[in-house]
N, C-alpha and C positions, 0 to 999 in steps of 0.2 A: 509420586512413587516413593515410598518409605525407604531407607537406604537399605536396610535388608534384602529385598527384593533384588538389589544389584549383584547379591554371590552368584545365583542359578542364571544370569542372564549377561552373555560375550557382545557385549554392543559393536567393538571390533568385528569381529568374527560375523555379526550380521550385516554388517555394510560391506565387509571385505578389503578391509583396509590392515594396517599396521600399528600397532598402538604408538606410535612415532610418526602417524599421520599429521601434515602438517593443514592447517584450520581448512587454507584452501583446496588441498588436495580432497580434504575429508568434505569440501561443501561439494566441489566438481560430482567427487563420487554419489552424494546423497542424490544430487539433481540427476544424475544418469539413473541410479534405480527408482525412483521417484515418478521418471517418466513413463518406464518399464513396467512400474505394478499399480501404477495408476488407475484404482475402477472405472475413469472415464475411458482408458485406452484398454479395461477387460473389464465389457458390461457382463455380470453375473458370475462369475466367475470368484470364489469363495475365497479360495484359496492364494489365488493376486490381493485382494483386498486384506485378508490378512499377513501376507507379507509387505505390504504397503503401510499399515499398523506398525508390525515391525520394524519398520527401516528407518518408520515418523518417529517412534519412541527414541530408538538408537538414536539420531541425530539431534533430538533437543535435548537429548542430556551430553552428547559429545559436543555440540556445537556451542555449549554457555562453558567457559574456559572453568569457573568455578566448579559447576557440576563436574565435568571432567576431570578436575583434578579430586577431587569427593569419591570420584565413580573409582581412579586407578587406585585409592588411597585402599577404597574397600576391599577391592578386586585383588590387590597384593596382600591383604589381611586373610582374606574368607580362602585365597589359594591352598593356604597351609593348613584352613581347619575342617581338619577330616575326625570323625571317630571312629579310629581305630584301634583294635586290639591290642599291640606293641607287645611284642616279645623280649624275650633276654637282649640287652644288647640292642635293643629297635627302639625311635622313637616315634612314642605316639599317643594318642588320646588329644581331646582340646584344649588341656590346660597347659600339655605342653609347648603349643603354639605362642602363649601370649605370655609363659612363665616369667619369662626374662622382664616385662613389663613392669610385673610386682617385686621383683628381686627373688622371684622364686628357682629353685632350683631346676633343669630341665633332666626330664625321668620319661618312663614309660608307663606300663600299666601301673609298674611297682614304684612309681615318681615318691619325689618328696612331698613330707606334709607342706611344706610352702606351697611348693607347683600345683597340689590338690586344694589348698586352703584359696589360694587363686580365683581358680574358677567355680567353688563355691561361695565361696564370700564376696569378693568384689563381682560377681555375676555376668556373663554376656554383654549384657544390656550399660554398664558399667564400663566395659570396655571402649563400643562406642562412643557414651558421653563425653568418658574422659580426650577422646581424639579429638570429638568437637565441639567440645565447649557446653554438653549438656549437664544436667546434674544427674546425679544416677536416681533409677527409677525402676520399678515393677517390669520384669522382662512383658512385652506386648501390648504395655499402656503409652499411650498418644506421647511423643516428643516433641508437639509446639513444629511441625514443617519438619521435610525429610533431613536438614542441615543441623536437625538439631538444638537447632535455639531458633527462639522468635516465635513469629507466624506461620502461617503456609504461605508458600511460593505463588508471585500474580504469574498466569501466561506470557508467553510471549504475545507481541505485537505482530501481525501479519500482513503484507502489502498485496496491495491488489489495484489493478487497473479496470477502467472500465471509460466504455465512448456513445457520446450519447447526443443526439442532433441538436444544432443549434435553438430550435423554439423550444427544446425540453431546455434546454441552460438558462433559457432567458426565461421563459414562462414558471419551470420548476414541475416538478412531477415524480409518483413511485414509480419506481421499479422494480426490478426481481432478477439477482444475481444466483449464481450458482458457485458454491465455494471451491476448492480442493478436493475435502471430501464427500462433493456430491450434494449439500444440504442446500436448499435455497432461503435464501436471506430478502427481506424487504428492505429498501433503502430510498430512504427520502432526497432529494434534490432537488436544494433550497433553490425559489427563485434568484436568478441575476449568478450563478454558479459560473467561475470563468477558467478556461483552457488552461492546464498545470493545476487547478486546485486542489488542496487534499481534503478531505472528510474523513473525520474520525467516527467507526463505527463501534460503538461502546460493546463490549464486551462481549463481541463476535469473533474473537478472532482463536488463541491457541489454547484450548482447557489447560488448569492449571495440574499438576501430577500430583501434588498433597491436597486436595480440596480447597486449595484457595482459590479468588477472583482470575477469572479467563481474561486473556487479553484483548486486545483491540484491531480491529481491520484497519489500516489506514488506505484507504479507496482513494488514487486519483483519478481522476476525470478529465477525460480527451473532449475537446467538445470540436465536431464537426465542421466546417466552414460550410454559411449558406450562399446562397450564389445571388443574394441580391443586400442583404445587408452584413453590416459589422458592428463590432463594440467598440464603443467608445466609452469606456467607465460607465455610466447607466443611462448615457445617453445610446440609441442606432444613429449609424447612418448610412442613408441611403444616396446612390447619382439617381438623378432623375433628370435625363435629356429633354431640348426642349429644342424648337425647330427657333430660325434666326428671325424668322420672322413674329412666333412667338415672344424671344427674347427684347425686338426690337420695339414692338408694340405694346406688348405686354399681354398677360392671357392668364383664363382659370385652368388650371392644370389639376389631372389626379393623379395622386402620390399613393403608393402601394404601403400598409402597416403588417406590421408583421403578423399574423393568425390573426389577420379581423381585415375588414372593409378599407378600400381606399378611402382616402379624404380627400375635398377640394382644398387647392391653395393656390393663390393668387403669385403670377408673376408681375413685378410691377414692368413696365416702359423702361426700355435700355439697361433689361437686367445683362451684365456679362455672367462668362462662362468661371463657377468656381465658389459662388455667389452662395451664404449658407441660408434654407430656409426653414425656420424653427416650430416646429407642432408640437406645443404644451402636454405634456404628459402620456406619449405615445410611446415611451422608449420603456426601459427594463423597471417594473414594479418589484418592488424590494420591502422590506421591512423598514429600510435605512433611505429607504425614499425612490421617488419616482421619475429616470429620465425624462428627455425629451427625445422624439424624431427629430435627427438634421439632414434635410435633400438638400444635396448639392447639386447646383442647378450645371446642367453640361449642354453647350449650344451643340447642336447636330447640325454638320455641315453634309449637304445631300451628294451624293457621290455620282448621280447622273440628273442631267438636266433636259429639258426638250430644247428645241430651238427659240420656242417662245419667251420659255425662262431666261435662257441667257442670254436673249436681247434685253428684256427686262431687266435685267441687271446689270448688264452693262450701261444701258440706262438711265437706273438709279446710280451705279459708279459717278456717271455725270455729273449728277446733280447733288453727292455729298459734298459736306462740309471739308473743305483743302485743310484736313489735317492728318498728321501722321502718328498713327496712336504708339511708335515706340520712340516716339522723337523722347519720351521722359525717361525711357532706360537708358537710350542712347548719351542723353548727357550724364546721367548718373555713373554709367563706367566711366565714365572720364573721368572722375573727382578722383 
């Protein structure tokens, strides 16, 4: 937006605030009308959506402490310049507004050649510059960004969350967001993407008000919890139970992968419970490389028996080996 444009438009007066709003009262307020004239909360509705515009304008220029202090600097300038008539004894016209600037004298219609020399010579657009730092120029020709010097102004940056199942983090996949104002966006989601991450989405995010570079989305990403594996840096891992008599004998076992076929894996003879077992390049596929699957092997103790069984095992009790497998913690607290 060109700073001109800021005389004919009360950015106060469209959020409903106080020009002594302070940052936070002035963000509370934005986000309560924000909610309000949101086209997603009035589908079709012309006239929400345009005061929704409005209320977006008001706040990116109230809400960058710069701009605001540029917006009130105007806003007290442009208040006084009216053209008007000015009679005997009345002040008025435009030169009178800013005479005192040039050392001209303040008059009315019948003002001084200075006050008139003023605002013919040194010109409108002159006035401007000299506030901010521009050089004077052709009233209506381009000033380098609404600030006057420089370039055009980049957008702001905008935050955005979004949640997406665990095999889309691990595997990676597009998607299709829906912004603020209603636009849908494509968004890629690298493989191996992990829970709190941010993505930066180039130059989706706030258009800029003088034609320059729009800002950026900054997307974090919730990722899901799945109910049979986790991350572990770019390895998974998975429990994989295993019955005692499995454990104690040993046995081929199937291990479940993540969005593909179980695999066979060998338990060896007198595997314990806790035990890690490693499958070569089954874990998160990355640019930066490729995990492993780790089961951790968990003996399953049966929680009902026949009577067969638990003669049989009593049994076998018999017939173990007379040792006590915590007799080596036992002495360990001791040290």
């Amino acid at each position: 937006m060109a700073s001109q444009d800021w005389f004919d438009k009360d950015f106060y007066s469209v959020l409903g605030v106080s020009k002594d709003v302070s940052a936070a009262d002035l963000k509370k307020q934005y986000r309560k009308l924000a909610r309000q004239y949101h086209p997603d909360s009035n589908p079709g509705d012309a006239a929400a959506e345009a005061k929704f515009k409005e209320i977006s304008e008001a706040n990116s220029v109230l809400a960058d402490p710069e701009q605001r202090k540029e917006y009130d600097q105007i806003r007290a300038m442009g208040s006084g310049a009216r053209f008007t008539a000015g009679g005997q004894g009345q002040s008025g016209g435009f030169e009178d507004v800013f005479g005192g600037m040039f050392g001209g004298a303040r008059g009315g219609a019948g003002g001084s050649a200075g006050s008139n020399y003023s605002y013919q010579q040194a010109g409108y657009e002159d006035l401007l510059g000299g506030m901010f730092g521009g050089q004077s120029r052709g009233f209506g020709q381009p000033t380098g960004g609404y600030r006057g010097f420089g370039g055009p102004t980049r957008g702001r940056d905008v935050t955005a969350r979004t949640t997406v199942d665990f095999l889309t983090a691990t595997k990676g996949d597009t998607i299709k967001l829906q912004t603020a104002d209603g636009a849908t966006i494509t968004v890629k989601i690298p493989a191996g993407v992990s829970d709190g991450q941010k993505i930066k989405l180039r130059g989706k995010g706030e258009q800029s008000q003088d034609g320059g570079e729009a800002g950026d989305i900054v997307l974090t990403v919730s990722v899901r919890k799945h109910p049979v594996f986790e991350r572990d840096g770019l390895n998974l891992r998975v429990t994989v139970p295993v019955t005692f008599v499995e454990a104690t004998l040993g046995a081929t076992i199937e291990v479940p992968t993540l969005g593909g076929d179980p695999v066979k894996l060998r338990v060896g003879p007198g595997t314990p419970s806790g035990r890690v077992l490693r499958v070569k390049g089954r874990g998160v596929d990355t640019p930066k490389g490729v995990g492993d699957l780790l089961a951790v092997v968990q003996v399953a103790v049966p929680s009902h028996l026949t009577d067969e069984a638990r003669e049989a095992l009593v049994a076998f009790h018999a017939l173990e080996p007379n040792e006590n497998p915590r007799a080596e913690l036992l002495a360990k607290a001791q040290e």
